[in-house]
C-alpha positions in Angstrom: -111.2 -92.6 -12.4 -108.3 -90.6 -11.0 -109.2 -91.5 -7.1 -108.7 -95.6 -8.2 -105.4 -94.8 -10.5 -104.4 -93.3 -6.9 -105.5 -96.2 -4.8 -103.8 -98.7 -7.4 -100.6 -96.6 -7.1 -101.0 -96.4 -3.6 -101.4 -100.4 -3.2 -98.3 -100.8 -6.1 -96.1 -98.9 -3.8 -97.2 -100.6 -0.4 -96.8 -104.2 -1.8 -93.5 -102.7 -3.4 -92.5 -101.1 -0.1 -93.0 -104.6 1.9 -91.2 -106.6 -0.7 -87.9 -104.3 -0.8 -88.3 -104.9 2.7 -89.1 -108.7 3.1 -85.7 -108.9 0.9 -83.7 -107.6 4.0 -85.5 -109.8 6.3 -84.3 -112.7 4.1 -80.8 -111.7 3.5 -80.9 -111.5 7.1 -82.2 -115.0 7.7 -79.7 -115.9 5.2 -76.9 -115.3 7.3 -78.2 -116.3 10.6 -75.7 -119.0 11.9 -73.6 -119.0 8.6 -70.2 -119.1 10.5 -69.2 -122.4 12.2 -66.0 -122.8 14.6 -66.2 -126.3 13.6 -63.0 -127.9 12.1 -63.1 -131.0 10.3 -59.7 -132.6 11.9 -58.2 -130.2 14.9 -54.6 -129.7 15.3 -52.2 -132.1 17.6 -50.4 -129.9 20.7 -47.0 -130.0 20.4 -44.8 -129.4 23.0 -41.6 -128.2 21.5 -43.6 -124.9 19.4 -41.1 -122.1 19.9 -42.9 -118.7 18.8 -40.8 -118.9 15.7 -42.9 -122.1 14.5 -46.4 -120.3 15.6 -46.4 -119.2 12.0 -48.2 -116.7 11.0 -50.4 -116.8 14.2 -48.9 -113.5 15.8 -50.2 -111.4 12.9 -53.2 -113.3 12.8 -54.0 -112.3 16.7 -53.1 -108.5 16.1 -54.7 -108.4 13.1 -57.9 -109.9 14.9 -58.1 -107.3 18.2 -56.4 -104.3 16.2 -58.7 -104.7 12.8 -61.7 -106.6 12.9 -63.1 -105.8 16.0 -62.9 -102.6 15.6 -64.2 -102.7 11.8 -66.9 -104.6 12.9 -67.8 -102.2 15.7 -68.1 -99.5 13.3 -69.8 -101.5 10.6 -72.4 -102.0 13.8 -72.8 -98.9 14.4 -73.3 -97.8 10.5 -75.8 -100.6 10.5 -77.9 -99.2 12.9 -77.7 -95.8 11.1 -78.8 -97.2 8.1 -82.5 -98.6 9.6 -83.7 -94.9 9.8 -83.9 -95.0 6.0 -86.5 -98.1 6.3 -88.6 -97.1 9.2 -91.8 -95.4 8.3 -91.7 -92.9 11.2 -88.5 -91.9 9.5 -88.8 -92.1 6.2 -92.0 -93.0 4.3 -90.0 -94.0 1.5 -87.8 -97.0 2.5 -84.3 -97.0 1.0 -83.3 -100.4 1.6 -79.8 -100.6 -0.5 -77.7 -99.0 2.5 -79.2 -101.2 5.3 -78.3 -104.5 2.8 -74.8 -103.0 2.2 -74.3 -102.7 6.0 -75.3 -106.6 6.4 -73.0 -107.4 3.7 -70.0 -105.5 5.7 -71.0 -107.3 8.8 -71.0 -110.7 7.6 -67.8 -110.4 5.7 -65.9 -109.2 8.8 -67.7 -111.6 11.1 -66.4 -114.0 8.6 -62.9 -112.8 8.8 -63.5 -113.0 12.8 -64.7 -116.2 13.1 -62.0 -117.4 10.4 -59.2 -116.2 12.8 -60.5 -117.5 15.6 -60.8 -121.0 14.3 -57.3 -120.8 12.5 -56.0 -119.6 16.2 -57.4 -121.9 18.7 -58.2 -125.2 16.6 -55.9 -125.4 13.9 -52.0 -126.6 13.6 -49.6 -125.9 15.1 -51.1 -125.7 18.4 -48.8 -125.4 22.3 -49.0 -128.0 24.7 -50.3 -126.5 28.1 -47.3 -127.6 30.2 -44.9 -126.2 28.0 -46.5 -122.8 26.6 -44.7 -120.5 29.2 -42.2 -118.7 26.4 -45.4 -117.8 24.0 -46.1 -115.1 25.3 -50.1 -114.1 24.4 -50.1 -117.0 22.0 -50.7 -119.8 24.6 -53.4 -122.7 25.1 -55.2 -120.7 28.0 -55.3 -117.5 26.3 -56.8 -119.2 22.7 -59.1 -121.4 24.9 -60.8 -118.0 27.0 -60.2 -116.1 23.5 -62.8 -118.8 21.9 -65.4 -118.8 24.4 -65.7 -115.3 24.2 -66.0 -114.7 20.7 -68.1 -117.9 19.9 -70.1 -116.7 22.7 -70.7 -113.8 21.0 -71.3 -114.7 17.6 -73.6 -116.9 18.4 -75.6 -115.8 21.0 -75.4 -111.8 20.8 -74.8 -111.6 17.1 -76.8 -114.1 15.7 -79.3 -115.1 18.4 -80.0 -111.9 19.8 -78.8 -108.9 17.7 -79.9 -110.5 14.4 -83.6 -111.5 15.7 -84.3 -107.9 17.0 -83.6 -106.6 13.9 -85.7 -109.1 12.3 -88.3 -107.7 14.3 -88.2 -104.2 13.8 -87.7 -104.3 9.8 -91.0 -107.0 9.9 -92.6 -104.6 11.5 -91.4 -101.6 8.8 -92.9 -103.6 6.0 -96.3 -103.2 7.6 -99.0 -101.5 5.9 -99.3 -97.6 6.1 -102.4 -97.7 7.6 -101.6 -100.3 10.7 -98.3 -97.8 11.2 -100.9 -95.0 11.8 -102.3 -96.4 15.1 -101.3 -95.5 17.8 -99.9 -98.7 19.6 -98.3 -99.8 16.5 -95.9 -97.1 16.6 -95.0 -97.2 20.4 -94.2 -100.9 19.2 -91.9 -99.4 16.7 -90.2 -97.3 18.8 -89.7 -100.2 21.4 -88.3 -102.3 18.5 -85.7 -100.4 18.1 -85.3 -99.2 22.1 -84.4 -103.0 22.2 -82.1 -102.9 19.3 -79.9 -99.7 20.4 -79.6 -101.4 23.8 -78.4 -104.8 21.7 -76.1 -103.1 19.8 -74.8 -101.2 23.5 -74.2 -104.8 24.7 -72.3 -105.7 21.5 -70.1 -102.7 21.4 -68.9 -103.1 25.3 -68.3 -107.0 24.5 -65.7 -106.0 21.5 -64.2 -103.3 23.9 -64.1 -106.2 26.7 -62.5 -108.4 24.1 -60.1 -106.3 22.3 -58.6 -105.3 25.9 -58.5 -108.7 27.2 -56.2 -109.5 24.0 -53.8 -106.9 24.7 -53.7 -107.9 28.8 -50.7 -109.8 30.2 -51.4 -113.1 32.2 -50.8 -111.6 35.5 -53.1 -109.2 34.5 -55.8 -111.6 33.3 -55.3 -113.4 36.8 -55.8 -110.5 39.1 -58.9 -109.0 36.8 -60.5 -113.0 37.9 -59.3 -112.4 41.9 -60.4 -108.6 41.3 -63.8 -110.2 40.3 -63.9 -112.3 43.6 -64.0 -109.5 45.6 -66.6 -107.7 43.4 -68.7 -110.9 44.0 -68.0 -111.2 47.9 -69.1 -107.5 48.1 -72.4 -108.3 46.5 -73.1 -111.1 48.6 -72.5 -109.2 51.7 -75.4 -106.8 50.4 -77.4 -109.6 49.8 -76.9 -111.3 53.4 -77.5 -107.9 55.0 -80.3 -107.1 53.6 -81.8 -110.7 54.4 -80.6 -110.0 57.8 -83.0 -106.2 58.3 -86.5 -107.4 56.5 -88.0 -105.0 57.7 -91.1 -106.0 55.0 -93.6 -107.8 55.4 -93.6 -110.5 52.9 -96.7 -111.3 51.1 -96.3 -114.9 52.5 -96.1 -114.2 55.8 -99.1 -111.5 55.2 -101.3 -114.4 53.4 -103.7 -116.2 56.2 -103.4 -119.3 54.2 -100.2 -120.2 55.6 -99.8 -121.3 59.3 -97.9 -118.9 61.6 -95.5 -121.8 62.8 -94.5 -122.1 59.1 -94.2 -118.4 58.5 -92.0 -117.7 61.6 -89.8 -120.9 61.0 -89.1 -119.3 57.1 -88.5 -115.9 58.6 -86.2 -117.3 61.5 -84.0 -119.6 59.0 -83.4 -116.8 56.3 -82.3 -114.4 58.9 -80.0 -116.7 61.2 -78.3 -118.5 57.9 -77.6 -115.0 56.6 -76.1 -114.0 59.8 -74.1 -116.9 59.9 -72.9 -116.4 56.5 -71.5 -113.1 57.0 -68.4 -113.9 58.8 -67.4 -116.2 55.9 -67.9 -113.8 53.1 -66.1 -111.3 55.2 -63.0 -113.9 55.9 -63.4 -114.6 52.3 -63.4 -111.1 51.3 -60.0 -110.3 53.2 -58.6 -113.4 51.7 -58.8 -112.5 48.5 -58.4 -109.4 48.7 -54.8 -109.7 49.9 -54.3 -112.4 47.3 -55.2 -109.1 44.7 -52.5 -107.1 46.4 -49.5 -110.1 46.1 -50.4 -110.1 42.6 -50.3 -106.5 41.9 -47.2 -106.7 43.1 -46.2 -109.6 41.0 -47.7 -107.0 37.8 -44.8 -104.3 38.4 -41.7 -107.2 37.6 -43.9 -109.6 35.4 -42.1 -110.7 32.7 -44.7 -112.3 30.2 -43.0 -115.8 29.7 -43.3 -117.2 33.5 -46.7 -118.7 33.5 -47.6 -121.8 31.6 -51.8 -122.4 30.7 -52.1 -125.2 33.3 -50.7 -122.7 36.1 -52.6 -119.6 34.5 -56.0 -122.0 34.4 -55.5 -122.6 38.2 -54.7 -119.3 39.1 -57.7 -118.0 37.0 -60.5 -120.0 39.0 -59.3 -120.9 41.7 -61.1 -117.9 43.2 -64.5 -119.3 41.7 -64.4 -122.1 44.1 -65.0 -119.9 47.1 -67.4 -117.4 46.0 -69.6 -119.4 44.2 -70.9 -121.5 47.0 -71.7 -118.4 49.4 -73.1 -116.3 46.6 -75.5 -119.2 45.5 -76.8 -119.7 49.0 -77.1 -115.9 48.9 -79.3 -116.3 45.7 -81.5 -118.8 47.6 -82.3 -116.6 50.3 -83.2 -114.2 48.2 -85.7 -116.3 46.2 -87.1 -118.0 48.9 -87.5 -114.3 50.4 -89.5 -113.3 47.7 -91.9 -116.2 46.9 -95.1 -117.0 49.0 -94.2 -120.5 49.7 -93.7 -122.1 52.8 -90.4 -124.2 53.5 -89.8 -127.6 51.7 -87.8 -130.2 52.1 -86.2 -129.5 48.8 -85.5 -125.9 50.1 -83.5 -126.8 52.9 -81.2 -129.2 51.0 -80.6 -127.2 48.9 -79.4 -124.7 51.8 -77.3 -127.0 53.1 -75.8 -128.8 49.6 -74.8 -125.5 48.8 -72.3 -124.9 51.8 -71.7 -128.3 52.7 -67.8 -128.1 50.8 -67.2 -125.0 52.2 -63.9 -126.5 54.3 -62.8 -128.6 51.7 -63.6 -125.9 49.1 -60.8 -123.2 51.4 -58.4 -125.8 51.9 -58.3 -126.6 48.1 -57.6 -122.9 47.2 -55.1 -122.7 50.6 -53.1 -125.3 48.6 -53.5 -123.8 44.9 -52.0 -120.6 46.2 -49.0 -122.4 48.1 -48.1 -124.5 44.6 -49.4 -122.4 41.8 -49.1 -118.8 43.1 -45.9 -118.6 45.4 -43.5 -120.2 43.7 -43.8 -116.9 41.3 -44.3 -113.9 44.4 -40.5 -111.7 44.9 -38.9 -113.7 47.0 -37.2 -111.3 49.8 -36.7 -112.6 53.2 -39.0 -112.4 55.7 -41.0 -109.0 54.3 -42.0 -111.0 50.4 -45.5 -110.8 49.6 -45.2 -114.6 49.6 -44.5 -114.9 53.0 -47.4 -112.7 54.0 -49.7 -114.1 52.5 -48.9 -117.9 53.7 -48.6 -116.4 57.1 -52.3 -115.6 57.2 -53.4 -118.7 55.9 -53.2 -120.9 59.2 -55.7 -118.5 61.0 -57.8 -118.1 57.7 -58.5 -121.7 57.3 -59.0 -121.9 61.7 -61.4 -119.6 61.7 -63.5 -120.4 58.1 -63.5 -124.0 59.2 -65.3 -122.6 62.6 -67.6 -119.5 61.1 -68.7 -123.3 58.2 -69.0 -125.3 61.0 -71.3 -122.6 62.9 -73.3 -121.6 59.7 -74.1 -126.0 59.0 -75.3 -126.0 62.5 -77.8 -123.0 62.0 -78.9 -124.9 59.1 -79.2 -128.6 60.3 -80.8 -126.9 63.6 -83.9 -125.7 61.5 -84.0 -129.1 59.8 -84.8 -130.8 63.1 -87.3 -128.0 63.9 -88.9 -128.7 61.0 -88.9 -132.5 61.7 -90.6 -131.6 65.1 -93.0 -129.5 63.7 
């Protein structure tokens, strides 16, 4: 009699176990996606807003990077605390009330977040991008960048990812006592929430990333985008280098049931197309670096109200348009490196579609410099960084239109090989 009154209790507390713990799982479905950045009507731009008429939207921005983010950081971090009182390797006896009162914090300040973001970027009154230069950190640019980031970040690392790996691990808490005893179950447990504590990492960096980029001036924000140009030419050097000493085998060129002719004519093309490339992501890599170093100048006597959000926008990706190309076509390489497949037509066009531009793509960032960058550079005869920089430009341009002009002819020579083979 006293062995089933211990069963019974024993199932009694396992079913009540799971459904103390099924409640957090719904809670937590509950407020998946219950934040929208939708606004029924979005405020006009006006060009005559004077920081004055911005309202309350000054506070509203400090009190967004100085208070919430941070809160909700913290209210992160106690959230993951709080799952060692529901997992069974922990705790055998779940307390769920803290790990429900840490969701309850998070949602209210993501509210608050997403609230402030909205009331910022889509609601009245709202600058014009021509005529933003005097507002300081309250212009179009910044809100439009500010958005993205934290919409990109409720939705997808909060809500998406963060939210569905602790769905996971608490689903697996609610399991029976006896499943939680084997062996695999609880190196699944542990992985759960491995994969957690690495979501959360990724969550905290992107609200230290975010609450810096608020505080950053606009001649800071453009030479942290030129900054990243060069981080992106330096890792497409690596990637052309290494294409350049395969000294591997590759498992299609080692597989007998590909013809030689087709295995030497994929070797010969990744190798001569990452030599080619080099000298352009070098010429690149000089270019923008000394670009970096006119505007760190430019940082010691910024003043804050100089740029305007159509200027800033140009000056913010114009860089993009010259490392992209060369760090796709390094991407290519390395994929078509890697698989055993033998080269396609589809392959080689898309070789050459991605450097095809490259002149045009140069001259277009040659001339957003000379209009959007220059006009701003200390003027001082003869020695300003202005006048450096334009100075190089002539031989720039001469000798990336030759090094594009070489690296198409690699390319376009290998098509007519293949045609002949």
């Amino acid at each position: 009699m006293m062995e089933r009154f211990d069963g019974s209790r024993e199932t009694f507390e396992q079913m009540d176990r799971e459904e103390r713990i099924s409640r957090i799982v719904d809670v937590l479905e509950g407020l998946t996606h219950r934040h929208s950045f939708e606004v029924t009507q979005p405020g006009s731009k006006d060009p005559s807003l004077t920081i004055e008429a911005m309202g309350k939207k000054p506070e509203i921005l400090e009190n967004l990077y100085l208070n919430l983010l941070p809160l909700f950081k913290s209210q992160l971090s106690s959230l993951l605390s709080s799952l060692d009182l529901i997992d069974p390797q922990k705790n055998p006896k779940p307390v769920t009330n803290p790990t429900l009162e840490a969701l309850s914090h998070v949602d209210q300040t993501l509210e608050g977040i997403v609230s402030a973001t909205v009331t910022l970027t889509l609601e009245s009154p709202l600058p014009d991008e021509d005529h933003d230069h005097h507002l300081e950190k309250l212009k179009v640019f910044r809100f439009s960048l500010l958005r993205q980031n934290i919409q990109h970040f409720v939705r997808y690392l909060i809500y998406h990812q963060l939210f569905r790996d602790l769905k996971d691990f608490i689903e697996w808490c609610a399991m029976p006592d006896s499943v939680n005893e084997d062996e695999w179950i609880l190196k699944e447990g542990s992985e759960l929430r491995e994969v957690i504590q690495t979501s959360m990492a990724f969550c905290h960096d992107t609200i230290d990333i975010t609450i810096n980029w608020c505080q950053k001036s606009d001649w800071a924000l453009v030479q942290e985008a030129w900054l990243r140009a060069q981080d992106s030419f330096e890792e497409s050097l690596k990637m052309f280098t290494c294409r350049t000493n395969r000294a591997l085998i590759s498992t299609m060129e080692a597989d007998p049931r590909y013809d030689k002719n087709e295995r030497s004519t994929k070797t010969k093309l990744i190798v001569q197309v990452a030599k080619s490339a080099i000298p352009l992501v070098k010429l690149g890599r000089i270019m923008v670096k000394k670009t970096s170093q006119a505007i760190a100048k430019k940082l010691i006597s910024e003043s804050g109200t100089e740029l305007n959000s159509r200027t800033i926008n140009q000056l913010y990706f114009t860089p993009v348009s010259i490392y992209s190309p060369l760090n796709k076509l390094a991407n290519i390489l390395y994929v078509f490196d890697r698989i055993a497949a033998v080269m396609r037509v589809d392959d080689q066009d898309d070789i050459r579609s991605s450097v095809q531009n490259l002149p045009k793509d140069m001259e277009s960032t040659l001339a957003d410099l000379t209009t959007f960058l220059f006009p701003f550079l200390p003027q001082i005869k003869n020695d300003s960084p202005g006048t450096q920089l334009k100075s190089f430009f002539p031989n720039l341009k001469q000798s990336w239109d030759k090094a594009s002009d070489q690296l198409m002819d690699v390319i376009l020579s290998f098509e007519v090989e293949r045609v002949v083979i």
